[in-house]
BAZAMI-305524 format. One record per residue (C-alpha): residue in three letters; y, x, z. Coordinates in Angstrom, 2 decimals, decimal comma. Layout:
// BAZAMI-305524
(r ala; (Y; X; Z))
...
// end
This chain:
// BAZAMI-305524
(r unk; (27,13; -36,25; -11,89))
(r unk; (26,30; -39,83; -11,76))
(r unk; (25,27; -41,41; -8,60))
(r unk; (21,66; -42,54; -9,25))
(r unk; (20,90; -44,26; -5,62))
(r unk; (22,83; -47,35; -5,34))
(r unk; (21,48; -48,96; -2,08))
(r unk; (18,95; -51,54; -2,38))
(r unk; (16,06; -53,36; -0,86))
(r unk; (16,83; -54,81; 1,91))
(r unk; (13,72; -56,05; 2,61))
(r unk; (13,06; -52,74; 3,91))
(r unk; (15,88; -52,21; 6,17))
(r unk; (15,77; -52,14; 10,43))
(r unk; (13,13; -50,15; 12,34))
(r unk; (13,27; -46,71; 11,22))
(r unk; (9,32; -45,18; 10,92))
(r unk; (9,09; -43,46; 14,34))
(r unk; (5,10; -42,60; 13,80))
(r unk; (2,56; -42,06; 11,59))
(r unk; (0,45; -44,92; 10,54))
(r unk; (-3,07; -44,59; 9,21))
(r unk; (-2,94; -44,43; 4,72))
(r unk; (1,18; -44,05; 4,78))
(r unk; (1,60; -42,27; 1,53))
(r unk; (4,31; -39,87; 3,41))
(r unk; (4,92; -39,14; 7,19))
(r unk; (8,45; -38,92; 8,10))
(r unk; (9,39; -35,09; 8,60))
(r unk; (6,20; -33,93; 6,96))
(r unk; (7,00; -31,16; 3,81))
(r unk; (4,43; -32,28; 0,85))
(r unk; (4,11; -30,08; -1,53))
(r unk; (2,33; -30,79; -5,50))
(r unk; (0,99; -28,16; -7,78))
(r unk; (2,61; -29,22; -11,81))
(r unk; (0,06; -27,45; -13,58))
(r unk; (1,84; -27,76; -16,96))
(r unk; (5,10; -27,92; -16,14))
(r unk; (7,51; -26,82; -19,37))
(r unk; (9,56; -23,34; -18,56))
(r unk; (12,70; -24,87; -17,29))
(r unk; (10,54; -26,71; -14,68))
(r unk; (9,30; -25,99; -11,55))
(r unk; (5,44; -25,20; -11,10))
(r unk; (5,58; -27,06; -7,73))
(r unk; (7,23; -30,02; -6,58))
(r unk; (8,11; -31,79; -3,43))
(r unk; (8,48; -34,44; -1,27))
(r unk; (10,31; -35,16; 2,29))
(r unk; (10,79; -38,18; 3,73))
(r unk; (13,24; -39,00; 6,40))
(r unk; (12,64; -41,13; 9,78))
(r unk; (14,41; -43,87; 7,77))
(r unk; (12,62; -46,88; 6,21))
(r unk; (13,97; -45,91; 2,66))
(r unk; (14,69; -42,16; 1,41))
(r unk; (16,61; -41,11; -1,70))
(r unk; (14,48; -38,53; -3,88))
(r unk; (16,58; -35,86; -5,65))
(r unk; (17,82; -35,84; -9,18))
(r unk; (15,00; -33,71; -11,73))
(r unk; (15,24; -32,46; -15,07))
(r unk; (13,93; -35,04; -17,72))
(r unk; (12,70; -32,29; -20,12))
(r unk; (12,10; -33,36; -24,03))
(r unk; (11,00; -30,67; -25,17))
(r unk; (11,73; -26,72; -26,88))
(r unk; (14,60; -28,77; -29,28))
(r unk; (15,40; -31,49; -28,07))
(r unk; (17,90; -32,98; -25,89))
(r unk; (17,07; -33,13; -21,91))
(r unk; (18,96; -34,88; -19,43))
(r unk; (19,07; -35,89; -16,07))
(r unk; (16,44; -37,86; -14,27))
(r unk; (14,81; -39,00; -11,02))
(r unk; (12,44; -36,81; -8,77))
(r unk; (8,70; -37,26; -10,26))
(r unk; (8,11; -40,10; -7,65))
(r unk; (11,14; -42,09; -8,80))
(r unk; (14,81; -42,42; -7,26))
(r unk; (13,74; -43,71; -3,96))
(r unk; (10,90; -43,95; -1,59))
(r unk; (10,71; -47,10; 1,05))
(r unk; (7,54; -47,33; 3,62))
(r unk; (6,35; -49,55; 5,76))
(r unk; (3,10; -49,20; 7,90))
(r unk; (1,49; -51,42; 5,00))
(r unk; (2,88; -50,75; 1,84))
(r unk; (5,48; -48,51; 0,17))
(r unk; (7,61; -49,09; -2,85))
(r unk; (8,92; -46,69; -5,02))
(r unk; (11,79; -47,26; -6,93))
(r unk; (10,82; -45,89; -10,96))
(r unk; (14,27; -47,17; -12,52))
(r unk; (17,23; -48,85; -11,83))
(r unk; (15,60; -52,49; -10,87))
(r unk; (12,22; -51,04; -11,30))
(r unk; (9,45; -50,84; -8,78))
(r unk; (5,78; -49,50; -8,37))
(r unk; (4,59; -51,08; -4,98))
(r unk; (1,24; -49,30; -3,38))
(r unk; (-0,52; -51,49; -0,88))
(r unk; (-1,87; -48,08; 1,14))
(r unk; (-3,75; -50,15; 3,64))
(r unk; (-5,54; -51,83; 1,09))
(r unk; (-9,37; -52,46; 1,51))
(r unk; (-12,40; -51,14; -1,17))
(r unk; (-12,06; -53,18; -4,41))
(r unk; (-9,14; -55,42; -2,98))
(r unk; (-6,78; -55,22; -5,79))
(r unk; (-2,39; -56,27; -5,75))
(r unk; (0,72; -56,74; -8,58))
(r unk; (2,18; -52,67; -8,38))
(r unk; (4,53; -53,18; -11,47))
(r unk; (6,09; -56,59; -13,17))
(r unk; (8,27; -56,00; -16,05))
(r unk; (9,28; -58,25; -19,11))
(r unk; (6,13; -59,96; -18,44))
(r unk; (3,84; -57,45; -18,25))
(r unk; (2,36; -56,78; -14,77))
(r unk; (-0,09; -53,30; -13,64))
(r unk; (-2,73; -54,00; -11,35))
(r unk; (-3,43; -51,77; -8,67))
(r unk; (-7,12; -51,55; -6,72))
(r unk; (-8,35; -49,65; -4,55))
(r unk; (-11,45; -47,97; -6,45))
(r unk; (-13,50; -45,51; -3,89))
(r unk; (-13,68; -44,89; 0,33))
(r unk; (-15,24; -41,58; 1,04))
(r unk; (-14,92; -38,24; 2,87))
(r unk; (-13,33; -35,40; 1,40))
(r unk; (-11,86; -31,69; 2,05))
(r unk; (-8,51; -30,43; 1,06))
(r unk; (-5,89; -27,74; 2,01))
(r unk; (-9,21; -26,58; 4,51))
(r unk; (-9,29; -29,85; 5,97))
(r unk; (-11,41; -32,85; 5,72))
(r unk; (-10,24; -37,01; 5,77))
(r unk; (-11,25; -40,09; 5,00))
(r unk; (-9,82; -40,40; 1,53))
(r unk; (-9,27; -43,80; -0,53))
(r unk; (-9,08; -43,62; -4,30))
(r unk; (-6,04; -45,87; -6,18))
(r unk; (-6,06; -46,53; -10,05))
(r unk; (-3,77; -48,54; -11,62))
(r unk; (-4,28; -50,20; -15,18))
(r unk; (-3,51; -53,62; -16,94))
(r unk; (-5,92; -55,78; -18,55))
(r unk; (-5,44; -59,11; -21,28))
(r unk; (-7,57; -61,62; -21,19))
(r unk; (-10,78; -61,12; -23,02))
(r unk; (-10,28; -57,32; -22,74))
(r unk; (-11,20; -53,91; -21,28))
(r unk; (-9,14; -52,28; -18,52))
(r unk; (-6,51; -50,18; -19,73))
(r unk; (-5,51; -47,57; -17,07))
(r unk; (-2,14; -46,04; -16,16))
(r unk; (-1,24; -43,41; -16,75))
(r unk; (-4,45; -42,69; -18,62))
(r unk; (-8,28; -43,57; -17,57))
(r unk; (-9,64; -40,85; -14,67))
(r unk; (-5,80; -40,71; -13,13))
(r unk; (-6,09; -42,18; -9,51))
(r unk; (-4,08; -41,45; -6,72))
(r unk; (-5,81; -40,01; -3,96))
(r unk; (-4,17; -40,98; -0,51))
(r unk; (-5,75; -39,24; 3,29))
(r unk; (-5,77; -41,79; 6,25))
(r unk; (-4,08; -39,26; 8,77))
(r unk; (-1,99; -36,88; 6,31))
(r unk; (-1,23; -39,38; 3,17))
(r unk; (-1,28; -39,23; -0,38))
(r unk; (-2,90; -35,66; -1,16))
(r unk; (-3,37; -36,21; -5,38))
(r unk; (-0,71; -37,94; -7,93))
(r unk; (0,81; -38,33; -10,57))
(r unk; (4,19; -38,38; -12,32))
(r unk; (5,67; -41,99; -11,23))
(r unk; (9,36; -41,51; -12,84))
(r unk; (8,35; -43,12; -16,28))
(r unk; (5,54; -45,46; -14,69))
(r unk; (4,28; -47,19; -16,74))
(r unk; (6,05; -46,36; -20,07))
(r unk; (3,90; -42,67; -20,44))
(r unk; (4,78; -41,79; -24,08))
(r unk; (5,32; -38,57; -26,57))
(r unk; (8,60; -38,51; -24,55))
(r unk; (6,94; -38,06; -20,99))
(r unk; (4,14; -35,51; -22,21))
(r unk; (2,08; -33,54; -19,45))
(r unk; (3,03; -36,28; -16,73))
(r unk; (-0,79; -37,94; -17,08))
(r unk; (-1,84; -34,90; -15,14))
(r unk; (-3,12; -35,17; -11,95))
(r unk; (-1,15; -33,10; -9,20))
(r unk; (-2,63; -31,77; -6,20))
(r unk; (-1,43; -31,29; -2,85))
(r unk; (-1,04; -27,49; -1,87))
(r unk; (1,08; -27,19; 0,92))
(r unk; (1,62; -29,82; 3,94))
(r unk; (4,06; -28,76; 6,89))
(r unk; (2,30; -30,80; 9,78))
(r unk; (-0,37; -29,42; 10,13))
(r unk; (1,17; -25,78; 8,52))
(r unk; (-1,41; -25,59; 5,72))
(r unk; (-0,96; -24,21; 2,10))
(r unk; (2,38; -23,17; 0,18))
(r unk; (4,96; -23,93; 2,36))
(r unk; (8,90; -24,85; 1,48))
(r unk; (10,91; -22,22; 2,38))
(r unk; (14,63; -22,19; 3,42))
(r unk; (17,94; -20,33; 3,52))
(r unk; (17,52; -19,91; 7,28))
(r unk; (13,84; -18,58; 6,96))
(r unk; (15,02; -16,64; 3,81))
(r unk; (17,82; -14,80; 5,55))
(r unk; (16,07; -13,77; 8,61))
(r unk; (15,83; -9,97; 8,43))
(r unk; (16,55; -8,39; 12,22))
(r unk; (18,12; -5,65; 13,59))
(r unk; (14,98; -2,74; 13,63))
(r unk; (12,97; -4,45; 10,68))
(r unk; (11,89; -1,79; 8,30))
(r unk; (11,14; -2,25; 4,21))
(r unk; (9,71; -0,57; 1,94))
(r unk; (11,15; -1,67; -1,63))
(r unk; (10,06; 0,09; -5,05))
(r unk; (12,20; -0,62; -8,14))
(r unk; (11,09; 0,07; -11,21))
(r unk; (12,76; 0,55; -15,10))
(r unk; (11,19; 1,36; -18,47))
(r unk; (13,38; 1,62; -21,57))
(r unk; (14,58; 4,51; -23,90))
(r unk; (16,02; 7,29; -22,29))
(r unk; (19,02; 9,14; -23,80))
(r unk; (20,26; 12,12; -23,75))
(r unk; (23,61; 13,83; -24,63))
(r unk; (25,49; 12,63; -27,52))
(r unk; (23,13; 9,60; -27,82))
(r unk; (19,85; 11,65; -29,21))
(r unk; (16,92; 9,93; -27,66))
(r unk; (14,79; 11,72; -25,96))
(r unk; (11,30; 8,85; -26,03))
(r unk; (10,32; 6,61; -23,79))
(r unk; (11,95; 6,91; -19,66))
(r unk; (10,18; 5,67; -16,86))
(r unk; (11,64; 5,66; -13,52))
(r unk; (11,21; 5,08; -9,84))
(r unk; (13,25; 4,61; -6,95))
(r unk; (11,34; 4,16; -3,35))
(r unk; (13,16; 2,85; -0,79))
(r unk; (12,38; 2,97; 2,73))
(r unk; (14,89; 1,38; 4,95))
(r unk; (15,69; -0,03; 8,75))
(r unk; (18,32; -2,46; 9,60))
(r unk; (20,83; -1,47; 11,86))
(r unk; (23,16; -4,06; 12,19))
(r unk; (23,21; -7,94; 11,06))
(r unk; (26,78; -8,94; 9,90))
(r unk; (28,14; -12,99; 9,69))
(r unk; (31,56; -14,78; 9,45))
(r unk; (32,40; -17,21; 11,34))
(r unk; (32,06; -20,19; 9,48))
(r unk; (28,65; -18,82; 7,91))
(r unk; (29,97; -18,09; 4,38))
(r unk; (28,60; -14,30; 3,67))
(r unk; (26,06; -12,20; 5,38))
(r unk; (25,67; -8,62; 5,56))
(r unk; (22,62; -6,48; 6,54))
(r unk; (23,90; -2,96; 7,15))
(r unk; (20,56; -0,29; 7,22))
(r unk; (19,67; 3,42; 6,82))
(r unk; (16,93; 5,21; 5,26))
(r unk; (15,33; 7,57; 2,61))
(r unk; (15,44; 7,10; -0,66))
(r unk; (13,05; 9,19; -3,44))
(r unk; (13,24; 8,76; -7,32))
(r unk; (10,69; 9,99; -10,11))
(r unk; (11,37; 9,91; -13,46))
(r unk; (8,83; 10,46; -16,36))
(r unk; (10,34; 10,93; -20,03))
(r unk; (8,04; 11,18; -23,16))
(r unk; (4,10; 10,68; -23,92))
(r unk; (2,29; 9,36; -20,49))
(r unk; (0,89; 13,01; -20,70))
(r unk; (4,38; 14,14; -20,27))
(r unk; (5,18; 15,39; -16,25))
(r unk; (6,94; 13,67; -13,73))
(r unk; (10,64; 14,79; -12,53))
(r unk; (11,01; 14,30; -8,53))
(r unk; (13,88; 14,62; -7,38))
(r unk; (15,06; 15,71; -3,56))
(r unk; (14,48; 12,90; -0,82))
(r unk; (17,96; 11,49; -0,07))
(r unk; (19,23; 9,85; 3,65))
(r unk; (20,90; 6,66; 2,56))
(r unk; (23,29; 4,05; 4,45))
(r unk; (24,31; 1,31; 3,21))
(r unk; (24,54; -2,51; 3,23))
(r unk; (23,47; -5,49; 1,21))
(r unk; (25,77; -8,60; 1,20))
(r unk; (25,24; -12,25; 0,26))
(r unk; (27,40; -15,07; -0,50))
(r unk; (25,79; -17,74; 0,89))
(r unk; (27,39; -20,45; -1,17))
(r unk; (25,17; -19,05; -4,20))
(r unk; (21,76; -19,70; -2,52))
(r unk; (22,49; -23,26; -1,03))
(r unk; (19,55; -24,15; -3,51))
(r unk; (17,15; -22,47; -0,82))
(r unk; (17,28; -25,71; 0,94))
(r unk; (16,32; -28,14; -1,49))
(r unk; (12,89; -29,40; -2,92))
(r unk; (11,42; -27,38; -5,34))
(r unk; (11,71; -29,28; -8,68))
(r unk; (15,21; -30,77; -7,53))
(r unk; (18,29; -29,71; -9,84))
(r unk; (21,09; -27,05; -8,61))
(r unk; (24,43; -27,30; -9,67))
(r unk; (26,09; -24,04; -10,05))
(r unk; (29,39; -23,19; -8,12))
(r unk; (32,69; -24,88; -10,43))
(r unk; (33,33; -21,22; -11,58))
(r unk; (29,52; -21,46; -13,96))
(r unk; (31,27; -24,19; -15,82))
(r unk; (28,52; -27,15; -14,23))
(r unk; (25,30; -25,32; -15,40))
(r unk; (22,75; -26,02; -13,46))
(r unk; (18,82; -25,17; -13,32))
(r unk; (15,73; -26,78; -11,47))
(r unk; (14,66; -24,85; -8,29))
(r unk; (11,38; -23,23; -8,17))
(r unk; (9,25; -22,11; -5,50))
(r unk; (5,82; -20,18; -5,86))
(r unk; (3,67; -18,10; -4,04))
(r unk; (4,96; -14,34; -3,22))
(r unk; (2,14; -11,61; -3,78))
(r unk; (2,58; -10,61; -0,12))
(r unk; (2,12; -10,96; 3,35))
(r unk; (-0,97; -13,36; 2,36))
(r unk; (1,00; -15,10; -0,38))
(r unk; (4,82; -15,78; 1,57))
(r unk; (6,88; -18,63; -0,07))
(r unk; (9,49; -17,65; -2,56))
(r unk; (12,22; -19,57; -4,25))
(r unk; (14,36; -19,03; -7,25))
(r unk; (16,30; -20,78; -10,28))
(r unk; (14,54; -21,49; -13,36))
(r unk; (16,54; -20,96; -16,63))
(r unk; (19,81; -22,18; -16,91))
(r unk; (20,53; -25,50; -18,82))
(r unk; (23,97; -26,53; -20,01))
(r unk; (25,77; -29,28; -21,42))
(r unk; (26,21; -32,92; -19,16))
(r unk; (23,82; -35,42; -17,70))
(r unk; (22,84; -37,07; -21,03))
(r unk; (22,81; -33,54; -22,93))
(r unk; (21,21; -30,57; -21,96))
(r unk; (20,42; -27,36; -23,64))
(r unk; (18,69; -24,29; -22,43))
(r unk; (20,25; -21,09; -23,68))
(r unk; (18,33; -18,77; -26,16))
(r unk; (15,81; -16,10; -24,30))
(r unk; (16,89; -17,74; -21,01))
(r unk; (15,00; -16,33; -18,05))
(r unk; (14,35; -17,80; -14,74))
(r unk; (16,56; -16,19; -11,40))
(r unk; (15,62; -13,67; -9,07))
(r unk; (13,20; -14,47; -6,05))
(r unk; (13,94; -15,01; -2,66))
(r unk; (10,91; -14,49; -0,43))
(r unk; (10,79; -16,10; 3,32))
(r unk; (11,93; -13,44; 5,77))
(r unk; (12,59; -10,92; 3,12))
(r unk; (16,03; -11,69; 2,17))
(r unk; (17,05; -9,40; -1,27))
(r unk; (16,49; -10,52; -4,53))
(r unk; (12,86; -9,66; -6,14))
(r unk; (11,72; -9,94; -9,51))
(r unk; (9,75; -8,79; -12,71))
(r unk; (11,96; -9,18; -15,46))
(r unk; (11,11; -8,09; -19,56))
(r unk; (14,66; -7,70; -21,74))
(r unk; (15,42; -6,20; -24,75))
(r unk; (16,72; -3,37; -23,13))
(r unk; (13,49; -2,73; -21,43))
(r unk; (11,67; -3,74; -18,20))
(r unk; (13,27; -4,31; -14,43))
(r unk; (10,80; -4,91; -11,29))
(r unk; (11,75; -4,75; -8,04))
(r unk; (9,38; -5,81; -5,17))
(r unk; (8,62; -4,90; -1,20))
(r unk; (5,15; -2,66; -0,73))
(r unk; (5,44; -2,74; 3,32))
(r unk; (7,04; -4,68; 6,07))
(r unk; (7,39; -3,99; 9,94))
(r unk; (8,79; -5,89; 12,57))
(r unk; (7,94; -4,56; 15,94))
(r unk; (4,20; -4,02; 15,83))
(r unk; (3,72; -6,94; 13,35))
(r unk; (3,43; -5,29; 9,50))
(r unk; (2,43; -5,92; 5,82))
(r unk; (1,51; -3,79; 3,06))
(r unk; (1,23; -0,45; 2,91))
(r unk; (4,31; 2,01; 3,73))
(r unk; (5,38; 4,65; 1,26))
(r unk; (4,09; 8,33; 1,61))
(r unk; (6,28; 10,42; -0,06))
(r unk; (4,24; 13,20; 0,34))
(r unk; (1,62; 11,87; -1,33))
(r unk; (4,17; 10,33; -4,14))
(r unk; (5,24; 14,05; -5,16))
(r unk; (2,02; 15,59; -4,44))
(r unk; (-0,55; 13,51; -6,60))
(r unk; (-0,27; 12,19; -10,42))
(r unk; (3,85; 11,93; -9,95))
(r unk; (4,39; 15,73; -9,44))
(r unk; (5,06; 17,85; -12,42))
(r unk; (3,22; 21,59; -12,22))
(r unk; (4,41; 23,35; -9,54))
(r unk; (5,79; 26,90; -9,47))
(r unk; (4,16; 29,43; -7,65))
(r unk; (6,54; 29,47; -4,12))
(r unk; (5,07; 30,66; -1,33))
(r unk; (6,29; 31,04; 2,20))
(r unk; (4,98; 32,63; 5,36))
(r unk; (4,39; 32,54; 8,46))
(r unk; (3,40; 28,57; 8,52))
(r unk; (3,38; 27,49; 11,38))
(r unk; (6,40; 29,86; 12,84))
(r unk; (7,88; 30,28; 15,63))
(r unk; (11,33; 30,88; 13,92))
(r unk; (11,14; 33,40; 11,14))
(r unk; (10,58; 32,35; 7,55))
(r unk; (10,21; 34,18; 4,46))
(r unk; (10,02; 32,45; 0,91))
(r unk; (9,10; 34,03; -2,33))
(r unk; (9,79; 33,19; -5,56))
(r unk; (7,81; 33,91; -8,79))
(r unk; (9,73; 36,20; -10,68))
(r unk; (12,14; 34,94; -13,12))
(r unk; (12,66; 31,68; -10,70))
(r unk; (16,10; 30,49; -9,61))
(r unk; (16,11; 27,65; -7,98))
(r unk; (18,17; 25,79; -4,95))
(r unk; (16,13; 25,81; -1,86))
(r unk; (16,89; 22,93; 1,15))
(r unk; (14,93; 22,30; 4,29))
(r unk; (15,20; 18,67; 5,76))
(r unk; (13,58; 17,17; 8,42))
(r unk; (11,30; 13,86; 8,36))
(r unk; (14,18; 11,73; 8,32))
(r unk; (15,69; 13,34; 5,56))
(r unk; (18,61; 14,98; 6,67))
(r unk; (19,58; 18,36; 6,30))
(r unk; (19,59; 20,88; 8,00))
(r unk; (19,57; 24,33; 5,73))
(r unk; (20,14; 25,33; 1,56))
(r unk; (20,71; 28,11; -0,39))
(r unk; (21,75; 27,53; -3,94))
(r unk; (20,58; 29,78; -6,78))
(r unk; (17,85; 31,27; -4,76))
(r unk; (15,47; 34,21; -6,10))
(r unk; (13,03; 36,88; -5,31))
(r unk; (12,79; 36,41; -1,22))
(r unk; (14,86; 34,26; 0,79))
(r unk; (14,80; 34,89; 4,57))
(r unk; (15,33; 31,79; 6,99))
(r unk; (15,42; 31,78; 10,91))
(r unk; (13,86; 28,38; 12,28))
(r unk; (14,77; 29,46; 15,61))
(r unk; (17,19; 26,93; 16,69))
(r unk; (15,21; 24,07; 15,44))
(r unk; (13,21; 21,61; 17,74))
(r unk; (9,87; 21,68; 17,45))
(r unk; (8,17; 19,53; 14,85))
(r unk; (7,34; 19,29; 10,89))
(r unk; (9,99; 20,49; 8,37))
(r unk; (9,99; 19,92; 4,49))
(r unk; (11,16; 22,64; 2,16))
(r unk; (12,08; 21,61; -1,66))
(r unk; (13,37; 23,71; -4,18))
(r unk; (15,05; 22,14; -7,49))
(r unk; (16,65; 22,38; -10,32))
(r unk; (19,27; 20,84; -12,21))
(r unk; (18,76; 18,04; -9,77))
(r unk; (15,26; 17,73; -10,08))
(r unk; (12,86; 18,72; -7,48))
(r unk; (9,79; 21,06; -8,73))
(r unk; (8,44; 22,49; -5,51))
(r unk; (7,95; 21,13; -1,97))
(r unk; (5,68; 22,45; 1,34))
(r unk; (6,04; 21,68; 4,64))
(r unk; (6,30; 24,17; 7,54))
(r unk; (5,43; 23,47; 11,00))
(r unk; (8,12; 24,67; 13,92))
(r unk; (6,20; 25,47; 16,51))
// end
């Protein structure tokens, strides 16, 4: 891919910026974070900003989107190829040779040059002082419009009239717009007249913040999740008849046992145990739910880490895929994860192909799966032709710390998810050790007792009339008895060992 930041202005070149000064548009190390209320599907809802301790910082190469059929490319970040501060004024660099310079510590009405071009030049002023609240906290605030004006005439303001900036004295510029194509805004650069608030800042930790790989891949050894995965389509059964519409679900609820890495970092496994329950419903919504038995699970997910080294860059900034995807790439998107009070999430939007001059989205592309701070996995909501895929955590614990609420399978197989239930009985409950179970006549069935971590511990297959069971041996505690068949559960009790 082209190298868009050749180095330039050395005006600005020495001292790095060690501190914040009062109006600078962006504080070195400080995560700012803009809402792009009508950003096209390819692009990210949010966008962001970082600046380095440096005088100058490169911004990251963004999608120049043209529309449903038309022919995007490659571009600069919304602010332009390169931001340069000083405590006075910064400069951003719009194209090649091309600069928009913002005098921050500008005084009420006092007005500068920001753009000269082919003769043309847009005039900046600063248009209003006052007090304001954003993000929960309140500044002074300083409004910036920018327009051009021939003699004789009214003002014509860029990129349209009502479109200042909006720039904080202690946390910088908190409202903006799309700089890239300043001040050529055109059918080509639709949607970037739009105002775009600030709605996350890192320092102080306010708002949506920017998640990373690190904070991503953070699950530890005794953290416990609670994931439900979902899938509606057309169930089938044998020799391809269809049997109507199938809805299933899997609950998971797992601990990790073990965190796995290589040495270099290049794949991570988490290694955890659990239970696992799945109900399936097949036919009219009146139709009954199928439970089957609760299973213990172990197992492990692994990640290749060089797939998510887009978990570190800005949202809005383009990802090249690995050399084996052919040089697809897609912008990266973060948004707001439905739990946990809203954690930060980042995925791929849909994938565009083709070169830096050419690129194409493929037909009914969707957008990756999401990566949620501290969650690891992959989460999503996804509608196909072949039917619909979710997958999503309901409950987190870590230590005494926890989110959501945690599965009950009880009250999964007991409620609206449990299909009518045959008349088995058992006595005495509690028991001391014997236990008798009765079936309605005509009932066979394949009886197992587990205990609340799902192992276990007795069966007898093809069960009928009265089964006899000694509890005996068994530590005291709560038992769960299922019978099933054909692999699907249509009874379960539990018996107290006393």
């Amino acid at each position: 891919m082209k190298n868009f930041y050749p180095v330039f202005w050395l005006l600005f070149s020495g001292v790095a910026l060690q501190a914040q000064t009062d109006w600078q548009l962006f504080r070195p190390g400080v995560q700012y974070l803009y809402e792009y209320p009508d950003a096209a599907f390819p692009e990210s809802p949010v966008l962001g900003v970082k600046t380095g301790a440096e005088s100058c910082t490169e911004m990251y190469p963004a999608l120049r989107w043209r529309g449903e059929f038309e022919c995007s490319e490659v571009g600069s970040s919304f602010m332009g190829y390169e931001i340069c501060q000083t405590p006075t004024e910064t400069r951003l660099r719009v194209f090649e040779d091309e600069y928009v310079t913002i005098r921050q510590t500008a005084a009420l009405n006092e007005k500068w040059p920001a753009y000269a071009q082919g003769g043309d030049t847009v005039w900046a002023r600063v248009s209003f002082m006052q007090s304001m609240n954003f993000l929960g906290l309140t500044d002074s605030v300083k409004s910036i419009v920018f327009y051009t004006q021939e003699p004789g005439s009214s003002l014509v303001f860029i990129p349209a009239d009502n479109r200042p900036i909006l720039v904080s004295k202690q946390y910088g510029l908190i409202s903006t717009f799309w700089f890239r194509d300043f001040p050529h805004y055109n059918s080509w650069t639709a949607n970037s007249t739009n105002l775009l608030p600030l709605i996350g800042l890192s320092e102080p930790n306010v708002g949506l913040q920017n998640t990373t790989k690190d904070e991503v891949f953070n699950l530890q050894v005794g953290d416990e999740l609670h994931i439900l995965r979902t899938t509606a389509g057309i169930a089938y059964g044998q020799m391809g008849t269809t049997l109507g519409d199938g809805f299933w679900k899997e609950f998971f609820k797992v601990t990790i046992t073990e965190v796995e890495t290589t040495n270099p970092p290049e794949s991570l496994k988490y290694h955890y145990t659990g239970q696992y329950l799945k109900t399936r419903l097949i036919g009219p919504p009146t139709s009954s739910y199928d439970v089957y038995p609760v299973e213990v699970i172990a197992d492990e997910w692994e990640f290749d880490l060089e797939y998510f080294e887009f978990l570190d860059l800005q949202p809005g900034a383009l990802f090249p895929f690995p050399s084996q995807f052919n040089g697809d790439i897609a912008s990266v998107f973060l948004q707001s994860y439905d739990f946990c009070d809203g954690k930060p999430g980042k995925s791929l939007g849909p994938t565009l192909g083709g070169d830096e001059f050419c690129l194409n989205h493929f037909p009914d592309a969707n957008g990756g799966q999401l990566f949620v701070e501290g969650l690891a996995g992959d989460y999503y909501n996804t509608q196909s032709v072949g039917g619909a895929y979710t997958r999503h955590v309901a409950y987190f614990r870590r230590d005494t710390s926890e989110c959501g609420t945690p599965f009950d399978f009880d009250q999964i197989t007991d409620t609206d998810e449990a299909p009518d239930a045959p008349a088995v009985t058992l006595g005495p409950n509690p028991t001391s050790g014997p236990l008798r179970l009765h079936l309605p006549q005509g009932l066979v069935a394949d009886l197992k007792l587990y205990d609340m971590h799902g192992r276990l511990l007795l069966s007898e297959n093809q069960a009928q009339d009265v089964v006899a069971w000694n509890l005996g041996g068994l530590p005291a505690g709560a038992y769960q008895i299922s019978a099933s068949q054909d692999g699907k559960m249509i009874w379960r009790q539990r018996v107290l060992k006393l």
